[in-house]
C-alpha positions, 0 to 999 in steps of 0.5 A: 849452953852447948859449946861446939868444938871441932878435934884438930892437933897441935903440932909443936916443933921446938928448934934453932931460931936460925931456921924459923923461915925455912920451916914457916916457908915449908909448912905453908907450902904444905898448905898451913895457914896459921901458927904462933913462934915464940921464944924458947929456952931450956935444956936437953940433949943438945945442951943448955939453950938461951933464947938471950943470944942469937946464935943459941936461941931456940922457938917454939912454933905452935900449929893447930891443923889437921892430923894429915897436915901434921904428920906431912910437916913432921914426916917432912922436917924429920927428913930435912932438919932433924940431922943437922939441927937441934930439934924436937916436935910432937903432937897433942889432941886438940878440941878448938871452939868453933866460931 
């Protein structure tokens, strides 16, 4: 049996929690349709995170789209997040299984 896959990226953005809607607000408007957020924690330059507490906590948001789609939103959230907020993104390769 053949499994047909399609290449795509996964676009990950880890940041505050405070901004959650503004970058899902942005994002659709750049034409995502889909993405999963989850509570992260952990540590980096910006220090020791804990998803427990409001004004500390940390998502994760996870997209799977095209490579345009990704570099806009990253080419768009470096200009407008990654000055004032605790932030990291990245992309990974993707084979998604076709319906």
């Amino acid at each position: 049996m053949t499994v047909l896959t399609e290449k795509r990226t996964l676009l990950t953005i880890i940041t505050e929690a405070a901004i959650e809607q503004s970058i899902l607000r942005d994002a659709e408007q750049m034409g995502i349709t889909g993405y999963t957020v989850s509570d992260a924690r952990g540590r980096g330059r910006h220090g020791l995170r804990d998803a427990a507490w409001d004004e500390k906590a940390n998502i994760r948001i996870d997209v799977i789209c095209t490579r345009a789609q990704a570099e806009q939103v990253l080419t768009h959230i470096k200009k407008r997040y990654y000055p004032d907020y605790a932030m990291m993104a990245f992309l990974q390769e993707a084979e998604i299984l076709l319906p």
